[in-house]
MARSE-235520 format. One record per residue: residue in three letters; x, y, z of N, C-alpha, C, O in turn. Coordinates in steps of 0.2 Angstrom, whole numbers, plus 5000, padded with zeros to 4 digits. Layout:
# MARSE-235520
AlaXYZXYZXYZXYZ...
END
This chain:
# MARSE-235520
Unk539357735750539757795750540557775749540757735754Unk540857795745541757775744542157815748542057875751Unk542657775749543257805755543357875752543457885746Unk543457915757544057965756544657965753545157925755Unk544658005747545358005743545958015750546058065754Unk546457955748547257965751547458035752547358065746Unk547658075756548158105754548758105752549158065754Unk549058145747549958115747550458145751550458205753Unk550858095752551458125756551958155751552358125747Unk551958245751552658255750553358255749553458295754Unk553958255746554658205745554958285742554958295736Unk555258335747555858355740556558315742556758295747Unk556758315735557258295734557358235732557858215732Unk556858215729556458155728556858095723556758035723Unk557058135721557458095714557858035715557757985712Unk558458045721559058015722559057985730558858005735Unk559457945729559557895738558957915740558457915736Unk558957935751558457895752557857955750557357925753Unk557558005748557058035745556757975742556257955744Unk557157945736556857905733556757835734556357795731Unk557057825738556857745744556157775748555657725747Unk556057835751555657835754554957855749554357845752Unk554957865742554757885737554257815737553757795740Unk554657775733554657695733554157655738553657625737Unk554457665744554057655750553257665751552857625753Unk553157715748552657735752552257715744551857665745Unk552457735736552157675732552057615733551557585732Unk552457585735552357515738551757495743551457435743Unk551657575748550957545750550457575750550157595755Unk550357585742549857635738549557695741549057705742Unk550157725743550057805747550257835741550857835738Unk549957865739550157935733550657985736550758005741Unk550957985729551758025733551758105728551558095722Unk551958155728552158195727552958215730553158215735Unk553658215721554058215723554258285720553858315716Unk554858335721555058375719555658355718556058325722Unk555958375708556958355709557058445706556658495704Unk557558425707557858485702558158455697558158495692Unk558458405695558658365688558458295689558458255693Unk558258315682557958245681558058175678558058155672Unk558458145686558658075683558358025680557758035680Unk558457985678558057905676557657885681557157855679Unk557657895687557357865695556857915693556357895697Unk556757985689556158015692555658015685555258055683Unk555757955680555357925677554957855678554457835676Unk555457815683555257755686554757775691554357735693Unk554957845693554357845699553557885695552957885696Unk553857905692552957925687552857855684552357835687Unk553157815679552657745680552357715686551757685687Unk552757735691552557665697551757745700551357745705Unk551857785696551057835699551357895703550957925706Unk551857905703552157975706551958035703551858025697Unk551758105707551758135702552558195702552758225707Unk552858195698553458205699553558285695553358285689Unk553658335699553758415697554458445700554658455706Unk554658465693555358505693555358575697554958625695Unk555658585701555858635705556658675706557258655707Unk556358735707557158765708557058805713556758865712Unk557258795720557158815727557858865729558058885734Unk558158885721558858935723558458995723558759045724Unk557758995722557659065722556859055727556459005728Unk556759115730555959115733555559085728555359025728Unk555459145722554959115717554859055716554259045715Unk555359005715555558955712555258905716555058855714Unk555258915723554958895729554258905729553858865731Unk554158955727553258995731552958955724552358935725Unk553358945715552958915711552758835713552158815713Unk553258815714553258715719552558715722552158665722Unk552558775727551958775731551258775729550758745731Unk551358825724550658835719550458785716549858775716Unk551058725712550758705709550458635712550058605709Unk550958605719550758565722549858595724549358555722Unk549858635726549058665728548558645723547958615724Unk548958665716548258665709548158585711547558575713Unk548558515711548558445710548058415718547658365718Unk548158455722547958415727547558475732547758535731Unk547158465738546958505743547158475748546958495754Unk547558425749547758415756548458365757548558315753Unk548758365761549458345760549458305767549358325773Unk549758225765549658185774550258205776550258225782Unk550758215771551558255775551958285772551958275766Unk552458325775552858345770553658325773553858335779Unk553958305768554558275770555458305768555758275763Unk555458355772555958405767556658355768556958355773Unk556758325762557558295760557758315756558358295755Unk557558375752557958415746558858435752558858465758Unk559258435749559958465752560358455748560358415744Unk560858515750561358525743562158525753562158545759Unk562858495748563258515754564058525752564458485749Unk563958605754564558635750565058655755564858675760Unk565658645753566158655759566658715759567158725755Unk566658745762567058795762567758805758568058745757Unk567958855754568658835750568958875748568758925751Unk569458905745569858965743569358995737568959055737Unk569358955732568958965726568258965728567858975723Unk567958965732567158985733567059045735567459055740Unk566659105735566359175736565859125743565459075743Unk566259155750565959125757565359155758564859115761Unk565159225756564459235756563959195752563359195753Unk564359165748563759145741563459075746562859065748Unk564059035747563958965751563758975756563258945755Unk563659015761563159045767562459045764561959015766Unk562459095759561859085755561359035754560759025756Unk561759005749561558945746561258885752560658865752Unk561858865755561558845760560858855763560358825762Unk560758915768560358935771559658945766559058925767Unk559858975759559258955755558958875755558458875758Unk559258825752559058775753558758725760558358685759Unk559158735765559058685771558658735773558258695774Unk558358815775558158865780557558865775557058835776Unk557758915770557258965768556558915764556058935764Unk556858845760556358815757555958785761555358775759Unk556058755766555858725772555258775775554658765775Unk555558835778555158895779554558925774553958925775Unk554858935769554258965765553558915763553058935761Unk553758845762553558785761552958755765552458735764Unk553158765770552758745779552258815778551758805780Unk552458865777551858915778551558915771551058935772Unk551658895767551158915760550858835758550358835753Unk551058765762550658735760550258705770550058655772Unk550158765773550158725780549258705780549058655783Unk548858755776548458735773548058675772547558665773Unk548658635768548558585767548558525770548358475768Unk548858525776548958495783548558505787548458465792Unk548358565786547858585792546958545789546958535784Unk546558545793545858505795545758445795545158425793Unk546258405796545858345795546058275800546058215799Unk546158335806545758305811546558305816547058315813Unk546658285824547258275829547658255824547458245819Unk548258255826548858225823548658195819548858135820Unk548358215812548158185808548658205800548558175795Unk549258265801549758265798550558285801550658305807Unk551058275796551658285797551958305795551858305789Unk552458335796553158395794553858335797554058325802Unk554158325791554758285794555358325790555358335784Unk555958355795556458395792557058365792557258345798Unk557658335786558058305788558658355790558858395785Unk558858355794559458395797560158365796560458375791Unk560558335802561058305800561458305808561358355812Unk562058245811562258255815562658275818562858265824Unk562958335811563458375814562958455818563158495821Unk562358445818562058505821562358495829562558545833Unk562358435830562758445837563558465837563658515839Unk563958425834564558445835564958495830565558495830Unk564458525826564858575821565258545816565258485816Unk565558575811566158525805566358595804565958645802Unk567358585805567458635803567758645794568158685792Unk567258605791567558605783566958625781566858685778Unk566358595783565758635782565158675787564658645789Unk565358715788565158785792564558785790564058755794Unk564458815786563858855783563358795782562858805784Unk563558755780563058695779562958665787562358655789Unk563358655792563158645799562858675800562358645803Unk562858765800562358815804561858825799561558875800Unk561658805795561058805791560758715793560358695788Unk560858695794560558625795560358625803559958575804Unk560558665809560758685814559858735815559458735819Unk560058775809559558805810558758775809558158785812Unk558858715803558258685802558058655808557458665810Unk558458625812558558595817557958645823557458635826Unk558358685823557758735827557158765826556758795830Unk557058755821556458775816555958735816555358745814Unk556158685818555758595819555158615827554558605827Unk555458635831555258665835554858725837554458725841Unk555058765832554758815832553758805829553258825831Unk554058755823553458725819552858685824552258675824Unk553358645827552858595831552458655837552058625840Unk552558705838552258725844552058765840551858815844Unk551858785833551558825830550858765825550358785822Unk551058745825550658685821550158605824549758565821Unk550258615830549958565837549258605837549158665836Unk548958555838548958475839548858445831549158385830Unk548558465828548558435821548958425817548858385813Unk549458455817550058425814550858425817551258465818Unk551058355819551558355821552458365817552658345812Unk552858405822553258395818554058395819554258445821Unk554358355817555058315819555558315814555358325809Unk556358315815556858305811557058235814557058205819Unk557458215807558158165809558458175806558458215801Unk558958155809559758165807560258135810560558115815Unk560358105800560758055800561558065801561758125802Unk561858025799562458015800562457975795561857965793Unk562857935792563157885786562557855787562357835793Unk562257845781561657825779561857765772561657705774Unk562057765767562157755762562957795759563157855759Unk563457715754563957775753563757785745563357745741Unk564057835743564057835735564557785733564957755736Unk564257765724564457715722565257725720565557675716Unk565457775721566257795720566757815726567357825727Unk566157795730566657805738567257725735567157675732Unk567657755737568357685738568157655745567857675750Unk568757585743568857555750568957605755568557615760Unk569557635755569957675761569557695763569357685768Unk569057745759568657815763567957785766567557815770Unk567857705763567257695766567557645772567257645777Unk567957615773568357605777568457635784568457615789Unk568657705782568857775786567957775790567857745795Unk567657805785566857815788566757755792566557775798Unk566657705792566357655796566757655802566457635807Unk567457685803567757685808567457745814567457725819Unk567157795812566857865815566257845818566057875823Unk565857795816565257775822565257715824565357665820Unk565057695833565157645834564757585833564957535836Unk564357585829564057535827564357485820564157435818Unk564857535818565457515811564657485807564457435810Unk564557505804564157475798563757525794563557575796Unk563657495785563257555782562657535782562457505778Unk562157555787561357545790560957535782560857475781Unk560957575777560357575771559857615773559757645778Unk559457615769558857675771558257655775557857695777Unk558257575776557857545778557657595786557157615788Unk558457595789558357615796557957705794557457715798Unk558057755790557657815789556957785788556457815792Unk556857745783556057725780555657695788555057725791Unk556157645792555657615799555557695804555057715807Unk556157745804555857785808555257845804554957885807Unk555357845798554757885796554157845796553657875798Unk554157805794553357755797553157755804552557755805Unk553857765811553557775817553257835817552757835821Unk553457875815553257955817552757965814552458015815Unk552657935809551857965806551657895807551557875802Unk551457845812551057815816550857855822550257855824Unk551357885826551357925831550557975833550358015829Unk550357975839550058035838550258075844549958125845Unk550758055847551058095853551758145850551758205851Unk552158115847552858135847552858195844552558195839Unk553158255846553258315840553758355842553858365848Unk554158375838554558455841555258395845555658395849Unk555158365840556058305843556358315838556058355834Unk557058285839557558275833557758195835557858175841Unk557858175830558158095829558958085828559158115823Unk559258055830559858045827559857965825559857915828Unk559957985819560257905815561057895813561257895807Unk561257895818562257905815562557865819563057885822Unk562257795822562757745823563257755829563757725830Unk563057795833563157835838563957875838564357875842Unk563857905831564557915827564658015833565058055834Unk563858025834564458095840564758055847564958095851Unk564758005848565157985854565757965854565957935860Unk566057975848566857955846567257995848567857985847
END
């Protein structure tokens, strides 16, 4: 009698940094991955060679979300996790309409995470005790606020609560946790000064890489205890 087919773990936002470190990851140790991009770089053809199955999504609308959902469903009946790293971060400004970015925000960090968790829970559900996961990436200003980006704080603030909400809604069978990083990786146009500045803001001064996200998403989906936490990975950058 042959094993049971893997479930896949799935990735939005999959395309770029650590989505796609974590993409990579788990091909690496033949776990089937489901990612979601909204544009399609070069990394999200590397990841259909290496066996990704990789689908275009646009989560600025319901529909565009509830279609993501269907069609992950058509591909698979069961999902080992889901790993919301899709995020967009827009900062407040004279030239921006502030209802829009309120919107926008809360669309992507709230409502796609929200609608996603009830329309694929299904597919987390039967297959046995903590036997799936919900991982939401949040961010370290949920503690301390940022007053340049509001609306991306209290939408990520809110994922943050949501995390909770889910884990006492989805126990025992499926648990479910955020992290929330702080300086993970800088972009390859960061300058000295400004990466400079940044390393200055946590006390651990250095740029970790994704490996530190990749070791805590393998603890948590080893886990059969943890759920309903939040992680902080920022270098102890709120104690400055």
């Amino acid at each position: 009698m042959g094993q049971p087919a893997t479930r896949p773990v799935l990735i939005t936002g999959g395309g770029r940094r650590i989505g796609l470190a974590l993409a990579h990851h788990f091909l690496n140790q033949q776990q089937p991955v489901i990612v979601s991009y909204r544009t399609r770089y070069d990394a999200i053809g590397m990841l259909e060679k290496a066996g990704a199955l990789c689908i275009q999504a646009d989560f600025s609308t319901d529909e565009g979300i509830l279609a993501f959902a269907h069609t992950v469903k058509s591909h698979t009946d069961g999902l080992r996790a889901i790993i919301h790293n899709a995020s967009a971060w827009l900062p407040e400004s004279p030239e921006r309409n502030l209802s829009a970015v309120m919107q926008q925000m809360m669309q992507i960090h709230v409502n796609a995470p929200y609608l996603l968790n009830h329309a694929l829970e299904s597919l987390l559900r039967g297959h046995g005790h903590a036997s799936a996961d919900i991982i939401h990436f949040t961010d370290y200003v949920v503690e301390r606020g940022s007053d340049k980006h509001i609306a991306y704080a209290a939408s990520k603030a809110a994922l943050d609560n949501m995390t909770r909400s889910f884990a006492r809604k989805l126990a025992p069978e499926v648990k479910v946790n955020a992290i929330a990083p702080a300086l993970i990786l800088f972009n390859d146009h960061d300058d000295a000064d400004y990466r400079q500045q940044a390393l200055n803001k946590s006390l651990m001064k250095i740029e970790p890489g994704e490996k530190e996200i990749i070791d805590l998403v393998d603890y948590l989906l080893a886990s059969c205890y943890v759920t309903g936490r939040s992680f902080g990975v920022d270098g102890g950058r709120p104690l400055r």
